[in-house]
PDB file with SEQRES, HELIX, SHEET and CRYST1 records, atoms N, CA, C and O in Angstrom:
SEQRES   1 A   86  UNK UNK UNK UNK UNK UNK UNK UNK UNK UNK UNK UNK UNK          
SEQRES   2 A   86  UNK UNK UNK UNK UNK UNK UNK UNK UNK UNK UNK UNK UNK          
SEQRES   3 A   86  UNK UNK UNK UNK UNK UNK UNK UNK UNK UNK UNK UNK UNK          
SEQRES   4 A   86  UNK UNK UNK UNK UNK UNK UNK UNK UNK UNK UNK UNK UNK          
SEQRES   5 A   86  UNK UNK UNK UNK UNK UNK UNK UNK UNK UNK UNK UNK UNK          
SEQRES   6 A   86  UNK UNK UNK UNK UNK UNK UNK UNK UNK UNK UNK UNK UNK          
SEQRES   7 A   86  UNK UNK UNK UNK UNK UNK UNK UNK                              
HELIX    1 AA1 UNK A    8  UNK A   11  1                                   4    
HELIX    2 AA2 UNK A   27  UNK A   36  1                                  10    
SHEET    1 AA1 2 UNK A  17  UNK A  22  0                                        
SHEET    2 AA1 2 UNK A  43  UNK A  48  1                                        
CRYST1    1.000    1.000    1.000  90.00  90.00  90.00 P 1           1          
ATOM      1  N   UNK A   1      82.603 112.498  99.297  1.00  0.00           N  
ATOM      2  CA  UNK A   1      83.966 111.984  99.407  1.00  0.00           C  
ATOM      3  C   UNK A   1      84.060 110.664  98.646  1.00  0.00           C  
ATOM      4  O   UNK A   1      83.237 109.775  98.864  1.00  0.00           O  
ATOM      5  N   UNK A   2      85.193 110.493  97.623  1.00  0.00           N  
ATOM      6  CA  UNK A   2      85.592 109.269  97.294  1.00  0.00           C  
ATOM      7  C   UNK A   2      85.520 108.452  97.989  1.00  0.00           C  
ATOM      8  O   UNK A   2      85.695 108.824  99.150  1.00  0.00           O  
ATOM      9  N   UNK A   3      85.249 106.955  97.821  1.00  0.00           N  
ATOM     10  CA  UNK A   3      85.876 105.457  98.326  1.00  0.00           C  
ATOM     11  C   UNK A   3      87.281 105.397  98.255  1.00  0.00           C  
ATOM     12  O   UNK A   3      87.758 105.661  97.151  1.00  0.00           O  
ATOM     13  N   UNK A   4      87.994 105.137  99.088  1.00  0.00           N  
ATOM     14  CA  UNK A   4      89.467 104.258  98.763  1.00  0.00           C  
ATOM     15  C   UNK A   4      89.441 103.473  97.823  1.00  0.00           C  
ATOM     16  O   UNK A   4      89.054 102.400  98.285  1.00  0.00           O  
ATOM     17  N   UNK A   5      89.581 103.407  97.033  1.00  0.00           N  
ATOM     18  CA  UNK A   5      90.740 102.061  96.081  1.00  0.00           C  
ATOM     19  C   UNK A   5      91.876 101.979  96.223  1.00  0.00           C  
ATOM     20  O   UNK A   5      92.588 102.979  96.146  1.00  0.00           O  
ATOM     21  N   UNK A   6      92.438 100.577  96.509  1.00  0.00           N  
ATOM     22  CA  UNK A   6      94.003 100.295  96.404  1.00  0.00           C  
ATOM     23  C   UNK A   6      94.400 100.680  95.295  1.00  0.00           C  
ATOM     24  O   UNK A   6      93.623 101.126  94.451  1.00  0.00           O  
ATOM     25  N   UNK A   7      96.020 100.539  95.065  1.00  0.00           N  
ATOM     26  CA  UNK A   7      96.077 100.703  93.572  1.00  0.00           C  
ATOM     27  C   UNK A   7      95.911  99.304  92.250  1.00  0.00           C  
ATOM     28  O   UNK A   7      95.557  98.268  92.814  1.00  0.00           O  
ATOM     29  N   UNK A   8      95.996  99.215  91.528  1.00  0.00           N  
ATOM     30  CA  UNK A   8      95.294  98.106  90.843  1.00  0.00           C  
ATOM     31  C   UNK A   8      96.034  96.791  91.055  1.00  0.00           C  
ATOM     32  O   UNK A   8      95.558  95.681  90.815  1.00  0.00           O  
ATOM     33  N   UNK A   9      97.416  97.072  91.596  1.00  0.00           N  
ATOM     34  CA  UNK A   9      98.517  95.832  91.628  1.00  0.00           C  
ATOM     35  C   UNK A   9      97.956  95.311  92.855  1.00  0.00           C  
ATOM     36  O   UNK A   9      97.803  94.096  92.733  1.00  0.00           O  
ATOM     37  N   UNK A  10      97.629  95.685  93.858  1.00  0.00           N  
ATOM     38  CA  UNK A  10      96.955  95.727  95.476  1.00  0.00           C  
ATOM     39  C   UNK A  10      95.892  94.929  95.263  1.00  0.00           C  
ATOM     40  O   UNK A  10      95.794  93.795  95.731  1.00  0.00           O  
ATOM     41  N   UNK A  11      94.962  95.544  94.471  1.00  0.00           N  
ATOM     42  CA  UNK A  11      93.545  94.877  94.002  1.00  0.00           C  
ATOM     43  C   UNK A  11      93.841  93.590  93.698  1.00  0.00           C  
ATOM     44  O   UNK A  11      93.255  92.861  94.498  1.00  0.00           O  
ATOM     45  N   UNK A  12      94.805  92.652  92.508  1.00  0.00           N  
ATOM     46  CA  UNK A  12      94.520  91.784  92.202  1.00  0.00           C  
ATOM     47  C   UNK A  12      94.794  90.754  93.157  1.00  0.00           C  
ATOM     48  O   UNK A  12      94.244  89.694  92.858  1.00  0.00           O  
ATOM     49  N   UNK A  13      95.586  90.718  94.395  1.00  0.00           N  
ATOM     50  CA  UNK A  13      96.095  89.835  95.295  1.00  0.00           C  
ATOM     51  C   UNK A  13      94.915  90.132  96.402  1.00  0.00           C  
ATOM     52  O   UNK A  13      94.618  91.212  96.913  1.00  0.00           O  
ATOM     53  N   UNK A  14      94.128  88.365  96.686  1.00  0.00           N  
ATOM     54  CA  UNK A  14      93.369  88.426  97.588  1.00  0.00           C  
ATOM     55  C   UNK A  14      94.090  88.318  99.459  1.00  0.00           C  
ATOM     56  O   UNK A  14      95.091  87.907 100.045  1.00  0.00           O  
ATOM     57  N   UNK A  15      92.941  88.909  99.712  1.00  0.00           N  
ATOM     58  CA  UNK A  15      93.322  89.049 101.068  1.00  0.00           C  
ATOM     59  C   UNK A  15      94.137  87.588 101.662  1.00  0.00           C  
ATOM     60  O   UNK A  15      94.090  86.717 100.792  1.00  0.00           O  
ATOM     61  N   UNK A  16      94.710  87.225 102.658  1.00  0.00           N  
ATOM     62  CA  UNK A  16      94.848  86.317 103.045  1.00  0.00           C  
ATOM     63  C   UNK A  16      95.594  86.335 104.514  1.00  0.00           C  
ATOM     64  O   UNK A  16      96.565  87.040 104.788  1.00  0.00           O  
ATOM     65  N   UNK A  17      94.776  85.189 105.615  1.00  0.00           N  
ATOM     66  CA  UNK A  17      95.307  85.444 106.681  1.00  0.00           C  
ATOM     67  C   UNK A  17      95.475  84.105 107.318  1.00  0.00           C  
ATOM     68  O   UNK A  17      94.898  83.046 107.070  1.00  0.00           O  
ATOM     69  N   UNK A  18      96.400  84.394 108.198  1.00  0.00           N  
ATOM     70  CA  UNK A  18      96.965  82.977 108.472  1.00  0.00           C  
ATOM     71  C   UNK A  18      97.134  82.405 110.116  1.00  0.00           C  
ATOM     72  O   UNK A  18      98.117  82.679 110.805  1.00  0.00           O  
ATOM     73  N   UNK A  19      96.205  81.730 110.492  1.00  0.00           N  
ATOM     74  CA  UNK A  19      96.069  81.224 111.693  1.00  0.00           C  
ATOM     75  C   UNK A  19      97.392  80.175 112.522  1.00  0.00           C  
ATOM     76  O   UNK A  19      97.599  78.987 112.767  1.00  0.00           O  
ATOM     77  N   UNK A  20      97.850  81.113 112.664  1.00  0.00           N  
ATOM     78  CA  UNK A  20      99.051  79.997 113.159  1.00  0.00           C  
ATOM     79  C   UNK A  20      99.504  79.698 114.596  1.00  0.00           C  
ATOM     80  O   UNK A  20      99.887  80.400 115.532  1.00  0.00           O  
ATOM     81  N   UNK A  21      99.315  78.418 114.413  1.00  0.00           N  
ATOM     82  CA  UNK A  21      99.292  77.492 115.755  1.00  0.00           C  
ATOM     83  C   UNK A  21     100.641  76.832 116.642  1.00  0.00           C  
ATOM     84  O   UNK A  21     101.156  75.849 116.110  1.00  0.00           O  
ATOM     85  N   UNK A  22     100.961  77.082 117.337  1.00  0.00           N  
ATOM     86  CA  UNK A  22     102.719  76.927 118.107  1.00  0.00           C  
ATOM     87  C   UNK A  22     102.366  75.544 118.074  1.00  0.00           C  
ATOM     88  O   UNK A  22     101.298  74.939 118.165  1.00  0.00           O  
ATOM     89  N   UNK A  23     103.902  75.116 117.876  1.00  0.00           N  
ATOM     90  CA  UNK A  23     103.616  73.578 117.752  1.00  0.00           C  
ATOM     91  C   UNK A  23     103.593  73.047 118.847  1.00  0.00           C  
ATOM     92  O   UNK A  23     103.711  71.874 118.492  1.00  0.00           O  
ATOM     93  N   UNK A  24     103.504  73.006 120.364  1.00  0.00           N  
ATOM     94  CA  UNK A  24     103.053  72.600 121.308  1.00  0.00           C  
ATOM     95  C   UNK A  24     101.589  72.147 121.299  1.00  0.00           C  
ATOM     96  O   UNK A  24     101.251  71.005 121.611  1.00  0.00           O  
ATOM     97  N   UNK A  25     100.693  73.171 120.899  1.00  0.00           N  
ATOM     98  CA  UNK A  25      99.822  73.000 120.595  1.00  0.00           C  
ATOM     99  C   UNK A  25      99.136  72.435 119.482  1.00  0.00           C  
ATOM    100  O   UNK A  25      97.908  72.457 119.566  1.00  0.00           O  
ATOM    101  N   UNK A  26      99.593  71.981 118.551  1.00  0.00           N  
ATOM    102  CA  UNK A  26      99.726  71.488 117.251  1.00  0.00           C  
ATOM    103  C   UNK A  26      98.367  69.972 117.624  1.00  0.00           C  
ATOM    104  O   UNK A  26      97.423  69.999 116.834  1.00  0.00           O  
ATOM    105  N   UNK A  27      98.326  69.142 118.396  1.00  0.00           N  
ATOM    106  CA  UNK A  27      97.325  68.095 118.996  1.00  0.00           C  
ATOM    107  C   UNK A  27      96.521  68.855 119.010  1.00  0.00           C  
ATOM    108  O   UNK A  27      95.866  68.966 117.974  1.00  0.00           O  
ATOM    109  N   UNK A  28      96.234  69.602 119.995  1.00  0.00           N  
ATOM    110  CA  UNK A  28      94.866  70.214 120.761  1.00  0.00           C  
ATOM    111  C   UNK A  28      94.407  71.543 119.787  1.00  0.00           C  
ATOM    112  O   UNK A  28      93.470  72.232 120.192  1.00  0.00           O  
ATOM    113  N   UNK A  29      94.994  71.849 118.660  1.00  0.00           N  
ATOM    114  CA  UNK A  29      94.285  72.943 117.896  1.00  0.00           C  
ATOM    115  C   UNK A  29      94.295  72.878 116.694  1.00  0.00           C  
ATOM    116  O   UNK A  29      93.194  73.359 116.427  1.00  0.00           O  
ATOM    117  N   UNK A  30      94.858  72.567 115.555  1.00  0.00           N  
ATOM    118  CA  UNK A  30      95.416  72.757 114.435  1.00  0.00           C  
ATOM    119  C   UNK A  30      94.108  71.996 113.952  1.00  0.00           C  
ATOM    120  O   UNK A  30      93.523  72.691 113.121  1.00  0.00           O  
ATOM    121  N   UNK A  31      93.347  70.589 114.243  1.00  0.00           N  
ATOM    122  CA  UNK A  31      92.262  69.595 113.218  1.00  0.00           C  
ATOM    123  C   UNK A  31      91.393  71.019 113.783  1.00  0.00           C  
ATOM    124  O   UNK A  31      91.199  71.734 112.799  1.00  0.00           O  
ATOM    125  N   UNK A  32      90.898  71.558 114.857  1.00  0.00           N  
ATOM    126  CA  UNK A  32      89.871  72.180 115.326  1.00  0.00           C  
ATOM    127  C   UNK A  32      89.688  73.606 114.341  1.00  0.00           C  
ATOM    128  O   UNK A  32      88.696  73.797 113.638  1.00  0.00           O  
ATOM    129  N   UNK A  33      90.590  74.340 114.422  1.00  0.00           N  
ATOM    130  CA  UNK A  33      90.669  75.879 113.781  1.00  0.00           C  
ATOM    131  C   UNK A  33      90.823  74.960 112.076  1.00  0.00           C  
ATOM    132  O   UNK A  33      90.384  75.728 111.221  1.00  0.00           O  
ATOM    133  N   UNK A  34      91.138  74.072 111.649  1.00  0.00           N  
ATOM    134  CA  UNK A  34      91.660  74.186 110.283  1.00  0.00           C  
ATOM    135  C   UNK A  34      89.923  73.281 109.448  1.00  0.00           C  
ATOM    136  O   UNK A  34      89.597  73.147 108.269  1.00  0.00           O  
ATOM    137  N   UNK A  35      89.103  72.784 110.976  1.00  0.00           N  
ATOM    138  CA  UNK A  35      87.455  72.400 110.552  1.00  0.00           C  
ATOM    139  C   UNK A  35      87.009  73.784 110.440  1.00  0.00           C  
ATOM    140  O   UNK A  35      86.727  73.952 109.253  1.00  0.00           O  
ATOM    141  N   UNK A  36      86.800  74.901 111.126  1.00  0.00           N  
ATOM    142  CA  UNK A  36      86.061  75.967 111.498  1.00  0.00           C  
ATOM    143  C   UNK A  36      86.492  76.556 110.296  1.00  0.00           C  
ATOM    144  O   UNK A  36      85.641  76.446 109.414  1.00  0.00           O  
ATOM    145  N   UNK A  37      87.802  77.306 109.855  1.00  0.00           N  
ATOM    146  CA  UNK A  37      87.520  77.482 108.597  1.00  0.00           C  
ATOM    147  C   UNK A  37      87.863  77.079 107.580  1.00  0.00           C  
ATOM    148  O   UNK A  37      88.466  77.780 106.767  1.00  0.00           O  
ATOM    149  N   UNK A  38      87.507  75.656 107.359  1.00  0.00           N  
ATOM    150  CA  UNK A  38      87.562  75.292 106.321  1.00  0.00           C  
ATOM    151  C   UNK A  38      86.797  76.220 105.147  1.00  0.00           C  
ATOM    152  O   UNK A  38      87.360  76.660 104.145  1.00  0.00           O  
ATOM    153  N   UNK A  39      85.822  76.355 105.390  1.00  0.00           N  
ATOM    154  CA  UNK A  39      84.888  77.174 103.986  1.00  0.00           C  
ATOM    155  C   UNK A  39      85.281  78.612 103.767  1.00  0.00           C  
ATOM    156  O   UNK A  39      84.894  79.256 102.792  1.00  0.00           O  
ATOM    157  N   UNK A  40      86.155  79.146 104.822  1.00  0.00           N  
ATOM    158  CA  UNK A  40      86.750  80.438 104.413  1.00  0.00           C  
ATOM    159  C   UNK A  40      87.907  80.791 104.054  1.00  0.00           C  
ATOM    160  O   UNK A  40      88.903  80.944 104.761  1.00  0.00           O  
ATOM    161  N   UNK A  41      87.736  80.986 102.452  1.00  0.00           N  
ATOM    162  CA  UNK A  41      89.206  81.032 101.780  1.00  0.00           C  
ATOM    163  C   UNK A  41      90.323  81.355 101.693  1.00  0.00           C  
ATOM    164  O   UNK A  41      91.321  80.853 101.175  1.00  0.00           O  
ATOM    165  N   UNK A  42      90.014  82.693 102.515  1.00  0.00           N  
ATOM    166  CA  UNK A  42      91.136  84.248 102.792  1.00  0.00           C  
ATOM    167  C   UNK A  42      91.846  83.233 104.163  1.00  0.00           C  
ATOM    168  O   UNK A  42      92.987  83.360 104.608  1.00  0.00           O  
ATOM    169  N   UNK A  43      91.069  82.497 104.508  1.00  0.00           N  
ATOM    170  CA  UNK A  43      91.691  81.699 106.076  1.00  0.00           C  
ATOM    171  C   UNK A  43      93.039  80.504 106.066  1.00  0.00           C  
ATOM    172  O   UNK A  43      92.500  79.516 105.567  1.00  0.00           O  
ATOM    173  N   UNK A  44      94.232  80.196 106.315  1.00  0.00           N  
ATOM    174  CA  UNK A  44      95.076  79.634 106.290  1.00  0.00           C  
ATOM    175  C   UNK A  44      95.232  79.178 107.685  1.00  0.00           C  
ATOM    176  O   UNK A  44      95.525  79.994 108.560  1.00  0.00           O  
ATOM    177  N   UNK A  45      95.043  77.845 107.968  1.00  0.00           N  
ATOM    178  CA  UNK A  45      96.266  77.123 109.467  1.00  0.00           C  
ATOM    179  C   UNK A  45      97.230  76.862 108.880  1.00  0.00           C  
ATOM    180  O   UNK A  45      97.503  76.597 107.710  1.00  0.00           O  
ATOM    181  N   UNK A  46      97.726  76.950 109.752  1.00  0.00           N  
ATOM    182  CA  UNK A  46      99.557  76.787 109.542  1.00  0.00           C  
ATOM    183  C   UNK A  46      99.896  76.567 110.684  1.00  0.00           C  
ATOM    184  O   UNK A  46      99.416  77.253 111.587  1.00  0.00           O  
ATOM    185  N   UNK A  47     101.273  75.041 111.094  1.00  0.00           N  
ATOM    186  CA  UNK A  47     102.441  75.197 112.426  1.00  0.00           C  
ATOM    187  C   UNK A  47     102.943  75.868 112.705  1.00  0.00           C  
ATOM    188  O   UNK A  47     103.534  76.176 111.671  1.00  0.00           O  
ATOM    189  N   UNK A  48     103.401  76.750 113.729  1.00  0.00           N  
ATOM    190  CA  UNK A  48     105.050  77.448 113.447  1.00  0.00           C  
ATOM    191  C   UNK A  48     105.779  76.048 114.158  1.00  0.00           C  
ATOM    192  O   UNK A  48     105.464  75.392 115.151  1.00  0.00           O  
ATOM    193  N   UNK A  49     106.960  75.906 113.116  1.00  0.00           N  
ATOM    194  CA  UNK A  49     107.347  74.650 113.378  1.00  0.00           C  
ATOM    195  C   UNK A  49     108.946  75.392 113.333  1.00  0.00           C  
ATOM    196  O   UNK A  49     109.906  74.795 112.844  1.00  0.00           O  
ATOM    197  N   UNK A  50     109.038  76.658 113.873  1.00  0.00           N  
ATOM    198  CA  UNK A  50     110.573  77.326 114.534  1.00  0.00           C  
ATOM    199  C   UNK A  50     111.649  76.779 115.187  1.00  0.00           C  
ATOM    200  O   UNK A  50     112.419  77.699 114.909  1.00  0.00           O  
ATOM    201  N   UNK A  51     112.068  76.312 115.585  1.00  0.00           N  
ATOM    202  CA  UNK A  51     113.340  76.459 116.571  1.00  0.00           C  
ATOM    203  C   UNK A  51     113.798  77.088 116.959  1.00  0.00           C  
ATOM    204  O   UNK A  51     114.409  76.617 117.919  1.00  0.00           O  
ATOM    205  N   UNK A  52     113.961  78.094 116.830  1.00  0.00           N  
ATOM    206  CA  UNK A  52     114.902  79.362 117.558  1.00  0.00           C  
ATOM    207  C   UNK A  52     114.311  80.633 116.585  1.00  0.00           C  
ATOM    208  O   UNK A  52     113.933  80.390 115.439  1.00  0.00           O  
ATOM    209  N   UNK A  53     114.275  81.782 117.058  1.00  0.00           N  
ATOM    210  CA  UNK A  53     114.004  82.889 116.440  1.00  0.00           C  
ATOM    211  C   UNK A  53     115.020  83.369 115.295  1.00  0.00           C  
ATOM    212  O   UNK A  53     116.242  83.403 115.444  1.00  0.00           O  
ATOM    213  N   UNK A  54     114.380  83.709 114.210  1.00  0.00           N  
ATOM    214  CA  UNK A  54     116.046  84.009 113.082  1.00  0.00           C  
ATOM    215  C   UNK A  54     116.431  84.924 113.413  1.00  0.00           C  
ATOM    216  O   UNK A  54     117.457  85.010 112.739  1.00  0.00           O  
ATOM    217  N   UNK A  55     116.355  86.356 114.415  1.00  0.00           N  
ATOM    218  CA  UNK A  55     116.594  87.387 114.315  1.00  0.00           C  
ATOM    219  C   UNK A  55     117.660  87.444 116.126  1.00  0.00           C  
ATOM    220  O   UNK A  55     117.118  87.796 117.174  1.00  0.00           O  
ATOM    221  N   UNK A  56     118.588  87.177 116.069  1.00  0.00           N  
ATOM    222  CA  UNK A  56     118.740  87.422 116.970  1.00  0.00           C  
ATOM    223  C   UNK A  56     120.040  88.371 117.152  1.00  0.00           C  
ATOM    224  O   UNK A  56     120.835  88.710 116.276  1.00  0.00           O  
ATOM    225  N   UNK A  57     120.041  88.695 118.473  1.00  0.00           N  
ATOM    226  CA  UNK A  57     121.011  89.778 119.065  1.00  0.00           C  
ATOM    227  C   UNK A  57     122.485  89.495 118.256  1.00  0.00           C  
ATOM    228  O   UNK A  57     123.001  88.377 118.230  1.00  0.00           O  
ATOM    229  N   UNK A  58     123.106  90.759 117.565  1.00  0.00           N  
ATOM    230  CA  UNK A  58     124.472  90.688 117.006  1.00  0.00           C  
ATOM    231  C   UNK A  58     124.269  89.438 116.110  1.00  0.00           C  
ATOM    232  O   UNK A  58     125.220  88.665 115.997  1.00  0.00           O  
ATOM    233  N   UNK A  59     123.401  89.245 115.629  1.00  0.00           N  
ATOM    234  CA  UNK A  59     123.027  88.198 114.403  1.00  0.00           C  
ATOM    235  C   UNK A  59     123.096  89.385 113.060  1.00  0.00           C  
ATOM    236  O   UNK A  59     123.447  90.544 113.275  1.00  0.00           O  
ATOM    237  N   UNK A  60     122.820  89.036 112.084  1.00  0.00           N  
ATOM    238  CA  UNK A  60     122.934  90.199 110.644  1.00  0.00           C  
ATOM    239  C   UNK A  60     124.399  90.219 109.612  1.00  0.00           C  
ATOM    240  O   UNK A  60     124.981  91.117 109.003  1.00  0.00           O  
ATOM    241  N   UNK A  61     124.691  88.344 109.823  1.00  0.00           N  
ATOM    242  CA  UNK A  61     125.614  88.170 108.554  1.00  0.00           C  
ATOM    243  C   UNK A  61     126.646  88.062 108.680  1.00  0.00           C  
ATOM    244  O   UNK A  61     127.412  87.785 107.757  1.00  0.00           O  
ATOM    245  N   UNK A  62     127.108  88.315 110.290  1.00  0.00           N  
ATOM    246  CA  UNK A  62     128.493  87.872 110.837  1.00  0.00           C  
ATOM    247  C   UNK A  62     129.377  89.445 110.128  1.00  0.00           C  
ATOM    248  O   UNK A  62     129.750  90.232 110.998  1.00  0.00           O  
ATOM    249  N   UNK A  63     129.614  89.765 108.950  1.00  0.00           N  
ATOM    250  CA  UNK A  63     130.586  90.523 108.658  1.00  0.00           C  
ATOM    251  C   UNK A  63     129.864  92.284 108.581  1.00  0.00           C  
ATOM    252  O   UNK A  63     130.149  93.018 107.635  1.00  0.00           O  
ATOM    253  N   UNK A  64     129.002  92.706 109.637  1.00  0.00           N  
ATOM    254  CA  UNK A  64     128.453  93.713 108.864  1.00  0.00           C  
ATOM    255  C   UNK A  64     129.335  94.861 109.122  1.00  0.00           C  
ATOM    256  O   UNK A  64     130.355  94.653 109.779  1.00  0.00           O  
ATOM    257  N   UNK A  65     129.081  96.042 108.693  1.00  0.00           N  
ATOM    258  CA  UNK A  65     129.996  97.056 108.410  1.00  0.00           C  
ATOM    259  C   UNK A  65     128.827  98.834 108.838  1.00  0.00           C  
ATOM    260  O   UNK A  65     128.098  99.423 108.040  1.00  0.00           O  
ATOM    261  N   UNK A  66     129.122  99.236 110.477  1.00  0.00           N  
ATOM    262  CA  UNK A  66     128.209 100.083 110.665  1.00  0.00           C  
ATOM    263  C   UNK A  66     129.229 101.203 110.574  1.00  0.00           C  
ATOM    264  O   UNK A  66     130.197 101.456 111.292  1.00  0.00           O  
ATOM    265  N   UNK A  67     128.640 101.938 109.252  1.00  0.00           N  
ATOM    266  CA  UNK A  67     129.532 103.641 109.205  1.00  0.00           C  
ATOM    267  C   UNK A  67     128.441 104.258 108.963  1.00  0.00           C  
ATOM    268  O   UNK A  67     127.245 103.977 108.887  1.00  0.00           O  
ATOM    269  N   UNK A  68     129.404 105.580 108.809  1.00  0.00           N  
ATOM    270  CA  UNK A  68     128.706 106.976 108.646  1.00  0.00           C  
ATOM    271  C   UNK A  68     127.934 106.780 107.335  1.00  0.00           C  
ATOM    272  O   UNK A  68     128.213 105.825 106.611  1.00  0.00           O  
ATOM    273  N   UNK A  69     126.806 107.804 106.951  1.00  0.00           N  
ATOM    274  CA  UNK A  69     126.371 107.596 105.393  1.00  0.00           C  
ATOM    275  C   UNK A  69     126.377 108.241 105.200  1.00  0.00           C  
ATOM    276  O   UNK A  69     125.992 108.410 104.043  1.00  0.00           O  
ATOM    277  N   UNK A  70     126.812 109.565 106.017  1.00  0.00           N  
ATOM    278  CA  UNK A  70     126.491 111.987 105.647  1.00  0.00           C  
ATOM    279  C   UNK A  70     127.820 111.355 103.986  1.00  0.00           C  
ATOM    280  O   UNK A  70     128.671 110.467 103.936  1.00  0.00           O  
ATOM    281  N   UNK A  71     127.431 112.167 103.157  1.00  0.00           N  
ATOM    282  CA  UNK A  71     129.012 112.367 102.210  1.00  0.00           C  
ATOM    283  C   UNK A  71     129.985 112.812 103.256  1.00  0.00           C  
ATOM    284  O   UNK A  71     129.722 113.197 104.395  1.00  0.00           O  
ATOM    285  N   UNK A  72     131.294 112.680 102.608  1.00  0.00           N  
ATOM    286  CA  UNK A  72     132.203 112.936 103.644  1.00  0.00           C  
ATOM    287  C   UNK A  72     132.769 113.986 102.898  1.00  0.00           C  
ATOM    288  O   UNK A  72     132.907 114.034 101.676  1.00  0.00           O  
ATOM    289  N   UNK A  73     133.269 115.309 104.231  1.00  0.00           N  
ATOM    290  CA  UNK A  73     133.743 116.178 103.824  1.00  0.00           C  
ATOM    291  C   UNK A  73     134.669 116.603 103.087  1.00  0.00           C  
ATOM    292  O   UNK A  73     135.594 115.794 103.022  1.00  0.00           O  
ATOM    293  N   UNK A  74     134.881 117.882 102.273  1.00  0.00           N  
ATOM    294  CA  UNK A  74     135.898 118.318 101.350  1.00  0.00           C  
ATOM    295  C   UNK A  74     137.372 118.482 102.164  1.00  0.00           C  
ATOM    296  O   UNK A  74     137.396 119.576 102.727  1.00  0.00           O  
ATOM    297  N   UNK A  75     138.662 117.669 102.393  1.00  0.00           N  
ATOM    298  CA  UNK A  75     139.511 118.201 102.380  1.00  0.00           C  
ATOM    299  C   UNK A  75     140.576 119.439 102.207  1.00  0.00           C  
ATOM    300  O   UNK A  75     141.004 119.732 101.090  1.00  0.00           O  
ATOM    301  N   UNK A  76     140.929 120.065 103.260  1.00  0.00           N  
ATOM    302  CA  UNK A  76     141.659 121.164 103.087  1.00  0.00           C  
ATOM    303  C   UNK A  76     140.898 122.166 103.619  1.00  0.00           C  
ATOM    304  O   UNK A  76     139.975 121.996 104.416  1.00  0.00           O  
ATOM    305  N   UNK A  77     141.461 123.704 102.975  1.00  0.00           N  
ATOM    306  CA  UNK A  77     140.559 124.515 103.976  1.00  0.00           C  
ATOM    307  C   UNK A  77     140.301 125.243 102.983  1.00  0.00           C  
ATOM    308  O   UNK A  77     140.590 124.883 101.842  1.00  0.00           O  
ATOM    309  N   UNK A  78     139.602 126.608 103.302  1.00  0.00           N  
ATOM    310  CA  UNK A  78     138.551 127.597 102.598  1.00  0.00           C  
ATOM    311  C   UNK A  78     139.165 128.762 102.192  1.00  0.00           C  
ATOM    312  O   UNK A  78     139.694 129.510 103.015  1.00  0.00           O  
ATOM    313  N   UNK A  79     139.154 128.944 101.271  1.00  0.00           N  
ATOM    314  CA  UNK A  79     139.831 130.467 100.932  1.00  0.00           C  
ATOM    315  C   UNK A  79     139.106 131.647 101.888  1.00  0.00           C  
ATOM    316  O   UNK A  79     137.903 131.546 102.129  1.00  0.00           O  
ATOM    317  N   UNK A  80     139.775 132.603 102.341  1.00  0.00           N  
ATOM    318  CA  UNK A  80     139.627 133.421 103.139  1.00  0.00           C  
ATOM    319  C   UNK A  80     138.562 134.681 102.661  1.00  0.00           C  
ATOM    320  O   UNK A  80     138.934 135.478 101.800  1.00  0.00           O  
ATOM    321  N   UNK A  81     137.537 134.764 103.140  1.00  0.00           N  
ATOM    322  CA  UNK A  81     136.461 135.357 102.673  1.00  0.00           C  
ATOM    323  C   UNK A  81     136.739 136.789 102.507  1.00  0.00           C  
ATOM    324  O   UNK A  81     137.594 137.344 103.197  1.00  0.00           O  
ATOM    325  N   UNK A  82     135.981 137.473 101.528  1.00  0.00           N  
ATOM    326  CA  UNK A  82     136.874 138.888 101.040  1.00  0.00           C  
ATOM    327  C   UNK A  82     136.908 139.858 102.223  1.00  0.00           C  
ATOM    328  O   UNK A  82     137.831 140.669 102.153  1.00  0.00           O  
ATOM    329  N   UNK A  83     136.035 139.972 103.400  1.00  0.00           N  
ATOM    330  CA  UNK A  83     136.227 140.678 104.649  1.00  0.00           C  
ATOM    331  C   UNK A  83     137.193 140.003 105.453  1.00  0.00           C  
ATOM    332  O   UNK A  83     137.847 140.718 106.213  1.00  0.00           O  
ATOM    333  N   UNK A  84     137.434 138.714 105.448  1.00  0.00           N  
ATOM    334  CA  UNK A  84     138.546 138.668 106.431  1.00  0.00           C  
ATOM    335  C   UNK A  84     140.141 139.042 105.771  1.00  0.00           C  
ATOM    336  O   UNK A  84     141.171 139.030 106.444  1.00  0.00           O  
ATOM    337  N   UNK A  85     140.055 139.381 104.243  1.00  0.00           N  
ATOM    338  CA  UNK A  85     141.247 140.091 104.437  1.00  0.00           C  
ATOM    339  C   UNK A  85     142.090 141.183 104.542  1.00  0.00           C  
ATOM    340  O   UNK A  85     141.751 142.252 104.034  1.00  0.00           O  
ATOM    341  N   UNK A  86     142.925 141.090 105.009  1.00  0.00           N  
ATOM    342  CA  UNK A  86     143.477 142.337 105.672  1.00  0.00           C  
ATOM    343  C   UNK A  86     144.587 143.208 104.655  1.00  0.00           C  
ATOM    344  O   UNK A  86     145.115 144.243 105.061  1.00  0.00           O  
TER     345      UNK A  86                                                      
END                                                                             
C-alpha cells in the first residue's frame, strides 16, 4: 500500500499549532507554556484577548435573506397527455 501524500500545495505550509491561553489566565500561564516551547517551532502561545463571541444568535449581517434555492417552477399548466384525451 502507498503512503499518503498531501497534495503539493498542503506540503509546502508547515504544520502549526497554537496554544492559546484565556486571558484570565494570561499571569499564571502564558511566560510558562511560551518557556516550554520555546524550541518547538510548529508551537505558537497566543491570548485570546475576546470580548464577546463573534458568532452570535440572529447575528449574520443584520439584512440576511433566508429563501428557497430548488429553481422555481414552470408557470401554467401541462398539455393534456395523449391518453387523457377524450
Amino acid at each position: 500500500m502507498d503512503e499518503y501524500r498531501p497534495p503539493r500545495s498542503l506540503a509546502s505550509i508547515p504544520p502549526v499549532i497554537y496554544c492559546v491561553v484565556p486571558e484570565p489566565l494570561e499571569g499564571e500561564l502564558y511566560e510558562r507554556l511560551a518557556k516550554y516551547y520555546e524550541d518547538d517551532p510548529n508551537v505558537t502561545v497566543i491570548v485570546d484577548r475576546r470580548k464577546q463571541e463573534r458568532r452570535e444568535a440572529g447575528g449574520g449581517g443584520g439584512m440576511r435573506e433566508v429563501r428557497d434555492r430548488r429553481r422555481p417552477r414552470v408557470t401554467g399548466d401541462f398539455a393534456p397527455l395523449g391518453s387523457d384525451a377524450s
